[in-house]
N, CA, C and O atoms as a Tripos MOL2 file, in Angstrom:
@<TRIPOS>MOLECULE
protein
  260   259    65     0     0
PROTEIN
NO_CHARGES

@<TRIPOS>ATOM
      1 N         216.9520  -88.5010   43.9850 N.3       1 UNK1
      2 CA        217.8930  -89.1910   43.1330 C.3       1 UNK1
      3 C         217.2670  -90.5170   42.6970 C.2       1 UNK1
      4 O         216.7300  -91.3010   43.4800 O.2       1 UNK1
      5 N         217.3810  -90.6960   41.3960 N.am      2 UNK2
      6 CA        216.3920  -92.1000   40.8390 C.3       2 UNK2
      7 C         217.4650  -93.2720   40.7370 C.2       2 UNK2
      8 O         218.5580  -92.9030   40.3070 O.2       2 UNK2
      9 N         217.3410  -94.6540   41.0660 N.am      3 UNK3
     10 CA        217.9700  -95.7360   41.5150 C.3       3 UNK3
     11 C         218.9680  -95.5900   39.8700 C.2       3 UNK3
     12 O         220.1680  -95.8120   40.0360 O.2       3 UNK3
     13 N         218.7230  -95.3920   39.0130 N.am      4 UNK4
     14 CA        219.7740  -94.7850   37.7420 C.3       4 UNK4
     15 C         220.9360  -94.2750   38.5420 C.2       4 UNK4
     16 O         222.0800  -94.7160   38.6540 O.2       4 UNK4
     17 N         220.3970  -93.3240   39.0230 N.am      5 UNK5
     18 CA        221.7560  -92.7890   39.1820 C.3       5 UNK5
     19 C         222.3260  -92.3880   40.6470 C.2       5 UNK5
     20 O         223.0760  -91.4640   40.9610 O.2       5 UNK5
     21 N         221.6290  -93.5420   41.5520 N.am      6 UNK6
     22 CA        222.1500  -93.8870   42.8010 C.3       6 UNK6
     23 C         223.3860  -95.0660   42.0540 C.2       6 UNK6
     24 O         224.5230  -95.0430   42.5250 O.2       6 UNK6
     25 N         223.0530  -96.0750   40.8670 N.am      7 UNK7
     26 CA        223.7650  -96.6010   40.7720 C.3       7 UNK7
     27 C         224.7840  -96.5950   39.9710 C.2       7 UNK7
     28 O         225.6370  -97.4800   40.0330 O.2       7 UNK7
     29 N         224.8470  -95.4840   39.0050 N.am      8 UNK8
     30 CA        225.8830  -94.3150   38.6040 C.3       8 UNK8
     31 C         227.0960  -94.3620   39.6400 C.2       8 UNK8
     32 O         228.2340  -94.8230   39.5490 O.2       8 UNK8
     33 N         226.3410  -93.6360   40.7640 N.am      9 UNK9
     34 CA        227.3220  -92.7430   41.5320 C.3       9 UNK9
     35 C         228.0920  -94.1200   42.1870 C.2       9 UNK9
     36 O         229.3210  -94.0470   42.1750 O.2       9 UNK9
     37 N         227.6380  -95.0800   42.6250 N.am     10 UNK10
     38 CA        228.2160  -96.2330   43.3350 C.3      10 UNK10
     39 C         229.2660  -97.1830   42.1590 C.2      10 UNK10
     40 O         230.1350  -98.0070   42.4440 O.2      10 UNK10
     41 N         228.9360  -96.8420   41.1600 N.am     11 UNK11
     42 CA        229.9690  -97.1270   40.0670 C.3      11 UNK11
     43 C         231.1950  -96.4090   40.4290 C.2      11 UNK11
     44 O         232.2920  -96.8670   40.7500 O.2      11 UNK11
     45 N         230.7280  -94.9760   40.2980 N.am     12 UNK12
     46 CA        231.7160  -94.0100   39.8690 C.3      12 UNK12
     47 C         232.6800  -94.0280   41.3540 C.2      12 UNK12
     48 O         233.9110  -94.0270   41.3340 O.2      12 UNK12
     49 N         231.8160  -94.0460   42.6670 N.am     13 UNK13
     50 CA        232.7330  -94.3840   43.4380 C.3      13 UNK13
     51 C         233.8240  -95.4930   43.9080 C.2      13 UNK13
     52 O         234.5470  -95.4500   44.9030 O.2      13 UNK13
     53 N         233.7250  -96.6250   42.7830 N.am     14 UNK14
     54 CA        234.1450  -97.4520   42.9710 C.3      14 UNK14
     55 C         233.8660  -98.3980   44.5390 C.2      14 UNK14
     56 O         234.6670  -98.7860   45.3890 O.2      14 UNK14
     57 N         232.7020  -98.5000   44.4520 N.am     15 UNK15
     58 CA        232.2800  -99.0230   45.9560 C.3      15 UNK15
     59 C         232.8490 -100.7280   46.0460 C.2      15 UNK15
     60 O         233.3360 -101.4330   45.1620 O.2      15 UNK15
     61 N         232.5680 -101.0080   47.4280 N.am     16 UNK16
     62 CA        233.3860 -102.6730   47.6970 C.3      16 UNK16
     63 C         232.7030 -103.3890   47.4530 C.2      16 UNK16
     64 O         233.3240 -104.4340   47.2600 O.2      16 UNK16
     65 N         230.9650 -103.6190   47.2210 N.am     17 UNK17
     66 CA        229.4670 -104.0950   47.1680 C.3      17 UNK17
     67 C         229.0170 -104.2320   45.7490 C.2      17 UNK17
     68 O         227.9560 -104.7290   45.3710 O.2      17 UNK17
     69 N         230.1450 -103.6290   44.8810 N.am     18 UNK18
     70 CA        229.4510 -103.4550   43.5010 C.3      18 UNK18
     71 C         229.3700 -104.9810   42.5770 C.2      18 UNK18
     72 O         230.2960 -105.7370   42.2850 O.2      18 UNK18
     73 N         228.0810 -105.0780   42.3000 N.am     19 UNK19
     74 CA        227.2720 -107.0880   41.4960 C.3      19 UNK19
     75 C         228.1110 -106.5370   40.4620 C.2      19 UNK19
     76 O         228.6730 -105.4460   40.3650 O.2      19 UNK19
     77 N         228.0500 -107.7900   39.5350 N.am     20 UNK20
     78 CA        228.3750 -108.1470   38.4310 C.3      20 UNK20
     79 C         227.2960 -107.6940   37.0480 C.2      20 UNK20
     80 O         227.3480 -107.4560   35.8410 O.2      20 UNK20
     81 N         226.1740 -107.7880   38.3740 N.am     21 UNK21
     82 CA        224.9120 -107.6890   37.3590 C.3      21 UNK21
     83 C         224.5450 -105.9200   37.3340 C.2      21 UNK21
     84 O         223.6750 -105.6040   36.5230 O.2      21 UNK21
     85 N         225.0600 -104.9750   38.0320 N.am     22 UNK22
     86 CA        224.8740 -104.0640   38.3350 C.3      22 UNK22
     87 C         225.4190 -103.2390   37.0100 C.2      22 UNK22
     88 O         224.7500 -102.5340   36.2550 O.2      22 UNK22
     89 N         227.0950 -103.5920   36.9420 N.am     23 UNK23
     90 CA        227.6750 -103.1400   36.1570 C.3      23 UNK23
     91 C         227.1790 -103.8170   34.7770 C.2      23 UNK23
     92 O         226.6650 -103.0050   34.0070 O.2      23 UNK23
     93 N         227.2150 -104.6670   34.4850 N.am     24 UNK24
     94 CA        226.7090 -105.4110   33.5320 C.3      24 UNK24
     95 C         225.2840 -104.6180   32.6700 C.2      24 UNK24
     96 O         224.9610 -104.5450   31.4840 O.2      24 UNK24
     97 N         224.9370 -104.3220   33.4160 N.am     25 UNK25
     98 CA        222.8750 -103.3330   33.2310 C.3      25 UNK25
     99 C         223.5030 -102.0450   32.3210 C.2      25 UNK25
    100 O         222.9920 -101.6110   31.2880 O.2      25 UNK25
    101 N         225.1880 -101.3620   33.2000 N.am     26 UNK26
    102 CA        225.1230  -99.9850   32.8490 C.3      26 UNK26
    103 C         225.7800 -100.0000   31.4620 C.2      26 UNK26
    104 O         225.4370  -99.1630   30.6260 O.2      26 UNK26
    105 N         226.8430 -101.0530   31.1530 N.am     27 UNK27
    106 CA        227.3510 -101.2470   30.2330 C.3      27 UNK27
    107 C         226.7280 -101.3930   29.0790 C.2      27 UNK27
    108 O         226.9040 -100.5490   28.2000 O.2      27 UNK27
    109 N         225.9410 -102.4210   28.8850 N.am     28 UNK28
    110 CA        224.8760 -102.7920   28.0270 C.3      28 UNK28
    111 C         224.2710 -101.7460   27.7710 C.2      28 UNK28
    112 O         224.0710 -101.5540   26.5720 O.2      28 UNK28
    113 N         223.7860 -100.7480   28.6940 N.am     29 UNK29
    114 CA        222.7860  -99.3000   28.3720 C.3      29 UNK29
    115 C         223.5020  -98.7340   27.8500 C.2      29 UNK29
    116 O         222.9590  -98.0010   27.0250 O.2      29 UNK29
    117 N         224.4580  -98.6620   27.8710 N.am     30 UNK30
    118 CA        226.0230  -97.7230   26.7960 C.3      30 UNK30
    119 C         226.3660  -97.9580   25.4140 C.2      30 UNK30
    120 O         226.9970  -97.2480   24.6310 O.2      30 UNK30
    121 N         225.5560  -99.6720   25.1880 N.am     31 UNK31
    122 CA        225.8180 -100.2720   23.7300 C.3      31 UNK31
    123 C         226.7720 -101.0780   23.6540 C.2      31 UNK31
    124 O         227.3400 -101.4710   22.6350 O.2      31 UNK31
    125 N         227.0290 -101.4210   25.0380 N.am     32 UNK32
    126 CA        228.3030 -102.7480   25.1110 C.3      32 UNK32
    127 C         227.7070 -104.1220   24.1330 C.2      32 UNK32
    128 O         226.5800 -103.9060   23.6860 O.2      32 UNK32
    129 N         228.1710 -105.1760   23.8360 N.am     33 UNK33
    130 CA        227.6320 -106.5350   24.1660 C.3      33 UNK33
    131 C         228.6020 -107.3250   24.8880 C.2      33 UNK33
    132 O         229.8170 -107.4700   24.7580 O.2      33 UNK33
    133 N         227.7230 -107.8100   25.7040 N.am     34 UNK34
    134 CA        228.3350 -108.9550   26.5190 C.3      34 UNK34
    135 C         228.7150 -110.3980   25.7230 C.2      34 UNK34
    136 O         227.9540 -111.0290   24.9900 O.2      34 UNK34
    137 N         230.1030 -110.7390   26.0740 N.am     35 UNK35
    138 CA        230.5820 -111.9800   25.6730 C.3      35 UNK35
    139 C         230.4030 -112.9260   26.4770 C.2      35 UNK35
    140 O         230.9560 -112.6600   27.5440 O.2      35 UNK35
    141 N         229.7360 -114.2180   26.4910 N.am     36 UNK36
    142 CA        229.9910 -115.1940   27.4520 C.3      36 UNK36
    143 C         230.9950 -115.6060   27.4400 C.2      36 UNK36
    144 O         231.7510 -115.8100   26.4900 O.2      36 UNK36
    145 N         231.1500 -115.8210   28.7840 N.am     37 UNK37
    146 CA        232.7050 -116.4920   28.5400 C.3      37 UNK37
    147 C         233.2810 -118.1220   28.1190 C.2      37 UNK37
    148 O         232.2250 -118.7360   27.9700 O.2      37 UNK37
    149 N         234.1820 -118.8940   27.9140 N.am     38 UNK38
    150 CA        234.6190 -119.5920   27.3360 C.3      38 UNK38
    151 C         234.1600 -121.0400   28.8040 C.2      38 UNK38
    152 O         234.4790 -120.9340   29.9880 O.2      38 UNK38
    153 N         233.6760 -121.7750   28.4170 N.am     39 UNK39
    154 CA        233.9680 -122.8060   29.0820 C.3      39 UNK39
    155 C         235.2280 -122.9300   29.8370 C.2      39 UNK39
    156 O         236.3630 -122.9610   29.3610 O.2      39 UNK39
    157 N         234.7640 -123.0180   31.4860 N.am     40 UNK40
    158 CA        235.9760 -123.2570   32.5060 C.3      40 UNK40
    159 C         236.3050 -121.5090   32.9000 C.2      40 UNK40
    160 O         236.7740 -121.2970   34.0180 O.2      40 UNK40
    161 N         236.0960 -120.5260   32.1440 N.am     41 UNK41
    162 CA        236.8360 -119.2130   32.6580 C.3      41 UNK41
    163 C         235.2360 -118.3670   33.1750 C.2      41 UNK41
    164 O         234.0540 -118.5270   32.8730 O.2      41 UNK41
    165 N         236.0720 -117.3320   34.1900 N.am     42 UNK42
    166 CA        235.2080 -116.9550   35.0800 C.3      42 UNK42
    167 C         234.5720 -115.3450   34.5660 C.2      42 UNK42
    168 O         233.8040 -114.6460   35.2270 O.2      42 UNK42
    169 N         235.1550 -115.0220   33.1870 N.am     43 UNK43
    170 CA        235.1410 -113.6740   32.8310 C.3      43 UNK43
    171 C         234.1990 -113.2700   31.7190 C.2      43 UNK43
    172 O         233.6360 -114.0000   30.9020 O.2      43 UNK43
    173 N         234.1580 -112.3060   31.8190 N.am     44 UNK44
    174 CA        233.0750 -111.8310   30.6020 C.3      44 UNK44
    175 C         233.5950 -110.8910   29.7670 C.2      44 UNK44
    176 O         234.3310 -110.2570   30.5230 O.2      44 UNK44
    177 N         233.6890 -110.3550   28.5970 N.am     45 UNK45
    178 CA        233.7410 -109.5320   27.7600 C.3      45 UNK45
    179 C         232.8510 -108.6060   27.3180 C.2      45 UNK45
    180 O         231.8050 -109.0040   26.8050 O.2      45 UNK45
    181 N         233.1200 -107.1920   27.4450 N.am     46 UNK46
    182 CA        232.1920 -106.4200   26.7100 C.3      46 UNK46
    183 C         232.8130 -105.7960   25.4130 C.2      46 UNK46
    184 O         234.0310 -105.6550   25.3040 O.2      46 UNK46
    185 N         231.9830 -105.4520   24.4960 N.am     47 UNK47
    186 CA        232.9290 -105.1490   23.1290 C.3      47 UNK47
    187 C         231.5040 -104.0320   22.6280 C.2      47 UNK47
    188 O         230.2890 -104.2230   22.6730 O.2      47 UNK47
    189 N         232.1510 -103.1020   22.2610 N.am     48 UNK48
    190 CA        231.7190 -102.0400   21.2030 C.3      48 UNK48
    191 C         232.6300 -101.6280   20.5100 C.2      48 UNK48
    192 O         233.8280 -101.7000   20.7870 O.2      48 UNK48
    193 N         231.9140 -100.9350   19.0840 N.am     49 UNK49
    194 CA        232.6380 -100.8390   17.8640 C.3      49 UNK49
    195 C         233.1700  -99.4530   18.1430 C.2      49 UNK49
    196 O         232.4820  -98.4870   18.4740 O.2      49 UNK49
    197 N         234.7920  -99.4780   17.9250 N.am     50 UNK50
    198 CA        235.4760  -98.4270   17.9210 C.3      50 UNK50
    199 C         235.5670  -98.0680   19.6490 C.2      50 UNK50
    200 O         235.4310  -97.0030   20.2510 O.2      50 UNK50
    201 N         235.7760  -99.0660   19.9900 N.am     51 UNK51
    202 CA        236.0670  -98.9930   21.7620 C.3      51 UNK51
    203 C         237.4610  -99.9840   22.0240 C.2      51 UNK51
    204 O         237.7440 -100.8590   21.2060 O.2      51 UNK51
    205 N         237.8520  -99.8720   22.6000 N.am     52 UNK52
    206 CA        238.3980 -100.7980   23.6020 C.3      52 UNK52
    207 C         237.9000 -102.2970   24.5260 C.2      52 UNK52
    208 O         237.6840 -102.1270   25.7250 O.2      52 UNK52
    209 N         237.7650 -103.4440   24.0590 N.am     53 UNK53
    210 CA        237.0240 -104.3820   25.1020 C.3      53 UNK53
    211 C         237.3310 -104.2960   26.6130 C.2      53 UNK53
    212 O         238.4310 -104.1470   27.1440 O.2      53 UNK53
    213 N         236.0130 -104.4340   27.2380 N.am     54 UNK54
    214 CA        235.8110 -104.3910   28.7840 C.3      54 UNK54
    215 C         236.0090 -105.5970   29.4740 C.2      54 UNK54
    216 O         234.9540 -106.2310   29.4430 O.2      54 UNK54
    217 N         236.8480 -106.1700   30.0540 N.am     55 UNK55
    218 CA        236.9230 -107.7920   30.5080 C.3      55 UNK55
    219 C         236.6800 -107.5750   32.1840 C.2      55 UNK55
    220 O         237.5110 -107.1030   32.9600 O.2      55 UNK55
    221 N         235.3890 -108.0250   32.5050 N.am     56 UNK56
    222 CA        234.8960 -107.9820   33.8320 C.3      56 UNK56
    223 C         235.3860 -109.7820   34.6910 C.2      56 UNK56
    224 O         235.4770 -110.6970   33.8730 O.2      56 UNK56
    225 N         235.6070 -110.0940   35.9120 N.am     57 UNK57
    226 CA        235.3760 -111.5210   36.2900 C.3      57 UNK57
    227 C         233.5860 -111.2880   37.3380 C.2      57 UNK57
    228 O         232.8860 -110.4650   37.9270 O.2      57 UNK57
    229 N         233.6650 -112.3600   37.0330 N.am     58 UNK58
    230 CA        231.9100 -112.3700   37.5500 C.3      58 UNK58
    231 C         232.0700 -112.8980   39.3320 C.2      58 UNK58
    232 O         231.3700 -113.5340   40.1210 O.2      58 UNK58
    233 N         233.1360 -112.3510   39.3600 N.am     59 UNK59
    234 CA        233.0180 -112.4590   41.2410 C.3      59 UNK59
    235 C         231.6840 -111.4040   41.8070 C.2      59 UNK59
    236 O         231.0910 -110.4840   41.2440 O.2      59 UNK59
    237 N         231.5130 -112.1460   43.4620 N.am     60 UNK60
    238 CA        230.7490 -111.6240   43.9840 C.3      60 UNK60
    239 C         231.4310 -110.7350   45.4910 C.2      60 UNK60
    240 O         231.8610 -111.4700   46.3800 O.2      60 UNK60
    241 N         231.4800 -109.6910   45.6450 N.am     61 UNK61
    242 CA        231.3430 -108.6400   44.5710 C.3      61 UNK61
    243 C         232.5400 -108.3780   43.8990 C.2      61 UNK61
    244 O         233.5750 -109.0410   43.9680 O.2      61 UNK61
    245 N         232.3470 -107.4440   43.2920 N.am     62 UNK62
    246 CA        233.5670 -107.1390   41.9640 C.3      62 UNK62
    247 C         234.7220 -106.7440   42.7140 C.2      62 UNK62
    248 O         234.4680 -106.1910   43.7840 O.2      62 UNK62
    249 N         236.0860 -106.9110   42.3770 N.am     63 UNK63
    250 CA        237.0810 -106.2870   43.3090 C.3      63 UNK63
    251 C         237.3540 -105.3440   42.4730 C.2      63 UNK63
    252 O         237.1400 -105.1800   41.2720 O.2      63 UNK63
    253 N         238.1350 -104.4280   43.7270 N.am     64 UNK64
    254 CA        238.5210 -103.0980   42.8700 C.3      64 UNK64
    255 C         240.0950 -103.1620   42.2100 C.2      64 UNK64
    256 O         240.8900 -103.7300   42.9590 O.2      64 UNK64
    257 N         240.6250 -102.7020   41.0190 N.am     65 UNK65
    258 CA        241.8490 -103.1420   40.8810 C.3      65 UNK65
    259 C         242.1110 -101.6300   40.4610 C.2      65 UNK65
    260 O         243.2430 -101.2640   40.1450 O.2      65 UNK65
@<TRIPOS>BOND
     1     1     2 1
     2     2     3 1
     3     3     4 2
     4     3     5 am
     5     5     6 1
     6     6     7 1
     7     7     8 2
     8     7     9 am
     9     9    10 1
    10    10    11 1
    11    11    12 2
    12    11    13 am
    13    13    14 1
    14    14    15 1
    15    15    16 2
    16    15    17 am
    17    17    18 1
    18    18    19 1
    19    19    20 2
    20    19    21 am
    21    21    22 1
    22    22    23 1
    23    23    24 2
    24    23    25 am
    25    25    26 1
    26    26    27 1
    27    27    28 2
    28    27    29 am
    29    29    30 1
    30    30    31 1
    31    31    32 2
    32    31    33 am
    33    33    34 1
    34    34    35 1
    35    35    36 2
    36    35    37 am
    37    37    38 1
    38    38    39 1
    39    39    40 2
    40    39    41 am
    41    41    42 1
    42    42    43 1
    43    43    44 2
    44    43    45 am
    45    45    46 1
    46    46    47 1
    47    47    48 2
    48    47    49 am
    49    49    50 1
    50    50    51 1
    51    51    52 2
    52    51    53 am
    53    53    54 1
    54    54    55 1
    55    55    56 2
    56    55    57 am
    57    57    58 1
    58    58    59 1
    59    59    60 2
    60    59    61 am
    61    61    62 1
    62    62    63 1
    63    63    64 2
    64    63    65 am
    65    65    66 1
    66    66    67 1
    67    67    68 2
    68    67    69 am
    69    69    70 1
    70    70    71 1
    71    71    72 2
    72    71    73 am
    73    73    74 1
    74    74    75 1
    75    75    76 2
    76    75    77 am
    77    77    78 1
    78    78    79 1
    79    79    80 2
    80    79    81 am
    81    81    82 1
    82    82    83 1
    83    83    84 2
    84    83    85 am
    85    85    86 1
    86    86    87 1
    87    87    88 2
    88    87    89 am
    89    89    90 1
    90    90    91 1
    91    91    92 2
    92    91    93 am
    93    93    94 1
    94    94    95 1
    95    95    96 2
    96    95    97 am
    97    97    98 1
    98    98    99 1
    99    99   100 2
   100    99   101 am
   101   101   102 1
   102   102   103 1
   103   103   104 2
   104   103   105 am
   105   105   106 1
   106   106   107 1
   107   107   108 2
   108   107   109 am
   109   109   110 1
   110   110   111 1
   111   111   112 2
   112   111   113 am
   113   113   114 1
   114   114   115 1
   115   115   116 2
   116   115   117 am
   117   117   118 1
   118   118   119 1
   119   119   120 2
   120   119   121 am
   121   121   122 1
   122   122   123 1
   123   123   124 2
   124   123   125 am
   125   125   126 1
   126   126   127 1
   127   127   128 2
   128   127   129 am
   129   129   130 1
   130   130   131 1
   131   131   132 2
   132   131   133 am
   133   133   134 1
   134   134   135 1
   135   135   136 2
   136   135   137 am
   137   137   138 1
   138   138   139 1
   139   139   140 2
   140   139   141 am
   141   141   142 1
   142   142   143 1
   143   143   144 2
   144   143   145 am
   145   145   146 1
   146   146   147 1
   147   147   148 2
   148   147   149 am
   149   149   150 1
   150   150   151 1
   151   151   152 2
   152   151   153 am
   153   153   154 1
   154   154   155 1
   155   155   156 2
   156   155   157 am
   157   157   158 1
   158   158   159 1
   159   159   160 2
   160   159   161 am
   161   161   162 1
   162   162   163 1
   163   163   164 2
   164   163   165 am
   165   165   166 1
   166   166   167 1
   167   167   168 2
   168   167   169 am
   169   169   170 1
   170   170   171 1
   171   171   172 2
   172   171   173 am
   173   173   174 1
   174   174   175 1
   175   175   176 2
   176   175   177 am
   177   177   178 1
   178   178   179 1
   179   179   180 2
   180   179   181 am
   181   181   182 1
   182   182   183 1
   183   183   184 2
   184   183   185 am
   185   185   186 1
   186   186   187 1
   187   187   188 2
   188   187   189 am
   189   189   190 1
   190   190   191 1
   191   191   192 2
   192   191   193 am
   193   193   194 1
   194   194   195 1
   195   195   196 2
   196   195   197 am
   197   197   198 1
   198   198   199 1
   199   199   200 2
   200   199   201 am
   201   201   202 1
   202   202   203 1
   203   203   204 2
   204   203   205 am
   205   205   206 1
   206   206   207 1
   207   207   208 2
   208   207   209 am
   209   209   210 1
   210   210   211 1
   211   211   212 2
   212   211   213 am
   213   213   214 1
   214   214   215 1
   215   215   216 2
   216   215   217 am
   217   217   218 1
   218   218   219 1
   219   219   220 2
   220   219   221 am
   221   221   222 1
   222   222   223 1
   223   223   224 2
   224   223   225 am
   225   225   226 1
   226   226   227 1
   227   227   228 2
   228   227   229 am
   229   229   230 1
   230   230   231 1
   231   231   232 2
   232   231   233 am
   233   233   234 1
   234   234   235 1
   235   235   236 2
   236   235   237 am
   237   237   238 1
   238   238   239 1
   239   239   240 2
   240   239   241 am
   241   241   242 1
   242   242   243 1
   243   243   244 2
   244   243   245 am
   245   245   246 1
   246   246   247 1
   247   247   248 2
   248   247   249 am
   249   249   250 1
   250   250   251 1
   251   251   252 2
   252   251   253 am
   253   253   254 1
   254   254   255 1
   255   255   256 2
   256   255   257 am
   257   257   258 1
   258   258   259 1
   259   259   260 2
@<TRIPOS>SUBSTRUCTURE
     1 UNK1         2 RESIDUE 1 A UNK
     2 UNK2         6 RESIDUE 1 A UNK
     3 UNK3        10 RESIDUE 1 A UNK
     4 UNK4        14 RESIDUE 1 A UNK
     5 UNK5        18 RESIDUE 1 A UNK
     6 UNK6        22 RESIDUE 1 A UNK
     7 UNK7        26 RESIDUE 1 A UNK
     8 UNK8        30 RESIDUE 1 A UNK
     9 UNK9        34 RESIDUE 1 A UNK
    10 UNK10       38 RESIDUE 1 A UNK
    11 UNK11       42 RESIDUE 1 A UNK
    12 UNK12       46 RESIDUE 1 A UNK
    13 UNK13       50 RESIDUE 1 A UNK
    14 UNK14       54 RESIDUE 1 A UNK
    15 UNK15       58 RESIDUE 1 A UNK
    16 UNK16       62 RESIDUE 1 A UNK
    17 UNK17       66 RESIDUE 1 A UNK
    18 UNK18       70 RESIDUE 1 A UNK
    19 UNK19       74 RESIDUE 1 A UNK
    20 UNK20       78 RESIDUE 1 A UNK
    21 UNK21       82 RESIDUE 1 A UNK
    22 UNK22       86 RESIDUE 1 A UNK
    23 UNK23       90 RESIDUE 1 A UNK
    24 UNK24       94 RESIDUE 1 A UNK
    25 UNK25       98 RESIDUE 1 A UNK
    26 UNK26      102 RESIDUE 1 A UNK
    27 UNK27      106 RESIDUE 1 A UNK
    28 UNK28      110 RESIDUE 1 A UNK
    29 UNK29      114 RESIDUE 1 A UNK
    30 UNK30      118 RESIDUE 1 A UNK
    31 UNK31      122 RESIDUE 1 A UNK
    32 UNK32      126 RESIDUE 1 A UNK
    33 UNK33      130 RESIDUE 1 A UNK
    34 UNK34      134 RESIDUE 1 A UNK
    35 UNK35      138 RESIDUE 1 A UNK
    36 UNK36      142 RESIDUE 1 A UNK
    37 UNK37      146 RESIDUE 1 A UNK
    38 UNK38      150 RESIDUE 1 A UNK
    39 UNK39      154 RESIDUE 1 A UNK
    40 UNK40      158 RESIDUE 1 A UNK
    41 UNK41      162 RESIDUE 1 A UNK
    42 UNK42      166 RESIDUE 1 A UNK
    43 UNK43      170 RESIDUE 1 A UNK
    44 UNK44      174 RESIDUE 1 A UNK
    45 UNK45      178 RESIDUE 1 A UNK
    46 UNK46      182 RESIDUE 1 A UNK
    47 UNK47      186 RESIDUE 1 A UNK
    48 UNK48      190 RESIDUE 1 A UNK
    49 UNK49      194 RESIDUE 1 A UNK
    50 UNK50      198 RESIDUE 1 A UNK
    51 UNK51      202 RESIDUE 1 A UNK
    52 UNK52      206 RESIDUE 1 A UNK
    53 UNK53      210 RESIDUE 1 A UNK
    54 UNK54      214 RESIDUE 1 A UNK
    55 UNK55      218 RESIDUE 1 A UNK
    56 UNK56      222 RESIDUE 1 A UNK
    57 UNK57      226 RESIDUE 1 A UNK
    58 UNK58      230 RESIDUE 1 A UNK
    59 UNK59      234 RESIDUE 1 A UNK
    60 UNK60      238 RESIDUE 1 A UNK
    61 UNK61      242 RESIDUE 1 A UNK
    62 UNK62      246 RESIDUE 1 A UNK
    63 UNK63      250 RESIDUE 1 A UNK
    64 UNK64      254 RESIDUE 1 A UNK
    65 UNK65      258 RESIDUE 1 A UNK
């Protein structure tokens, strides 16, 4: 299994360990762009055309909701 898609599957399982930067890598490979976020806020935006925006917080690690 190639670290691709060891980190696929740890997505998909929704693991407790999962970076910011992890998800961030897979999104972007999908054709996201990342929004910085606004002075003072802790969140990021992903946006593609004819999607829905992705609003991540850049905690360490990500919580699951």
């Amino acid at each position: 299994m190639s670290k691709w898609d060891k980190l696929l599957a740890k997505i998909l399982s929704l693991s407790n360990d999962l970076r910011f930067d992890e998800l961030s890598k897979v999104l972007e490979s999908y054709g996201y762009v990342m929004k910085a976020p606004k002075l003072g806020s802790s969140h990021c935006t992903f946006r593609k055309d004819g999607k829905n925006p992705i609003t991540i917080p850049k905690n360490k690690p990500i919580k699951k909701v």
